[in-house]
LOZA-51334 format. One record per residue (C-alpha): x, y, z; residue in one letter. Coordinates in Angstrom, 3 decimals, padded with zeros to 6 digits. Layout:
# residues N
((X,Y,Z),a)
...
END
This chain:
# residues 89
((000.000,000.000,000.000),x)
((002.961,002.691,000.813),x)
((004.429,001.408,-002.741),x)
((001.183,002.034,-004.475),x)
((000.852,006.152,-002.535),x)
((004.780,006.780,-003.027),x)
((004.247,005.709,-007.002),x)
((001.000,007.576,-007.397),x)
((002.577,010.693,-005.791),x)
((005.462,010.305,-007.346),x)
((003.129,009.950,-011.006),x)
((001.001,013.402,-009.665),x)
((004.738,015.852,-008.865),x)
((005.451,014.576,-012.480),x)
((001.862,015.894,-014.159),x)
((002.182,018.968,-012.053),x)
((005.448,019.697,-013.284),x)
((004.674,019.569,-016.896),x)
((001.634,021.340,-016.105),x)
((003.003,024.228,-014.657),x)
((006.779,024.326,-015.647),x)
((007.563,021.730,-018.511),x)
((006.725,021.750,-022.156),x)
((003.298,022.782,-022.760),x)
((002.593,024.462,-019.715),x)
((000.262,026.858,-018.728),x)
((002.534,029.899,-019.205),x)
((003.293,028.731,-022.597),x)
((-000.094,028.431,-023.901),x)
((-000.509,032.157,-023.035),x)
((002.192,033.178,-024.130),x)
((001.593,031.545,-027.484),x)
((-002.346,032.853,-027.198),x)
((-000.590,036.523,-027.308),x)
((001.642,036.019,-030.245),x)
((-001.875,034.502,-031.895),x)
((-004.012,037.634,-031.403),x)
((-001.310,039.634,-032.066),x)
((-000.408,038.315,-035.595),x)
((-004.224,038.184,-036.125),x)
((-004.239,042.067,-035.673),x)
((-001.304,042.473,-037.953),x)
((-003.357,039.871,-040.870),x)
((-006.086,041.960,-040.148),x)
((-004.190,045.300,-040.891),x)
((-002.541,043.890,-043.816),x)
((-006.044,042.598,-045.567),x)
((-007.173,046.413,-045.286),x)
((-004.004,047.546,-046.267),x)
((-004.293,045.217,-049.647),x)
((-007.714,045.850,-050.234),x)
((-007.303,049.970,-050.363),x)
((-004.245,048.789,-052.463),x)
((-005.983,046.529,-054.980),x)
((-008.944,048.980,-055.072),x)
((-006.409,051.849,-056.296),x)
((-004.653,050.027,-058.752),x)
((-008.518,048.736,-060.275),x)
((-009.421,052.586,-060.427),x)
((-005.906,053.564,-062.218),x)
((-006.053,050.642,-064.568),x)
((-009.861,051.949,-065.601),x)
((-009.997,055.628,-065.745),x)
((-008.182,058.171,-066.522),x)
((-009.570,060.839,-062.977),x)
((-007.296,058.080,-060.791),x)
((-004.123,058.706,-062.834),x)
((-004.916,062.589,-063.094),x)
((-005.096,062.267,-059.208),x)
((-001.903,060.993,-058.864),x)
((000.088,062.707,-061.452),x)
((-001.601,065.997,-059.482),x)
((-001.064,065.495,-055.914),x)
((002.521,063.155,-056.030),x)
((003.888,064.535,-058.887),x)
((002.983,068.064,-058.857),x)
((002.045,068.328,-062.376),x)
((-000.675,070.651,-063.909),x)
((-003.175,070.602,-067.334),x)
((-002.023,072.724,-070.247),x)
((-003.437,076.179,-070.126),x)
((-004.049,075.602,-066.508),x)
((-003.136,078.549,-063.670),x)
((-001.228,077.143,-060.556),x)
((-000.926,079.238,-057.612),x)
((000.994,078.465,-054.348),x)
((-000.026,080.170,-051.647),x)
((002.271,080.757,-048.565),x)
((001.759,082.268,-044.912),x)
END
């Protein structure tokens, strides 16, 4: 009977251990729950990101306003016969 208590004690310190401190513990789980939800933010970000993305490149490969847009505001340029004016404080 003291065999059978020493062994079974002996078989619970050993499950405790890897529950709390050994390889798939507790603290590993969260940890690895963190780094989850945080790369499922950063997927998240990155689907918006590549939606705006594809959405722009659909409306410069269709019209012509989208390019006009762009060649306005990143490249500065104007229409012929067109009056620019920069105003300054």
């Amino acid at each position: 009977m003291r065999t059978l208590i020493i062994v079974l004690a002996s078989l619970l310190l050993t499950l405790q251990y890897r529950l709390w401190i050994g390889e798939g513990s507790v603290s590993q789980l969260m940890t690895v729950r963190e780094r989850v939800a945080q790369q499922q933010l950063e997927s998240q970000r990155l689907r918006e990101r590549n939606h705006l993305l594809s959405v722009d490149v659909v409306a410069l490969q269709t019209g012509l306003e989208a390019v006009e847009e762009h060649a306005r505001t990143e490249l500065g340029m104007i229409k012929r016969d067109e009056e620019f004016f920069l105003m300054s404080e």
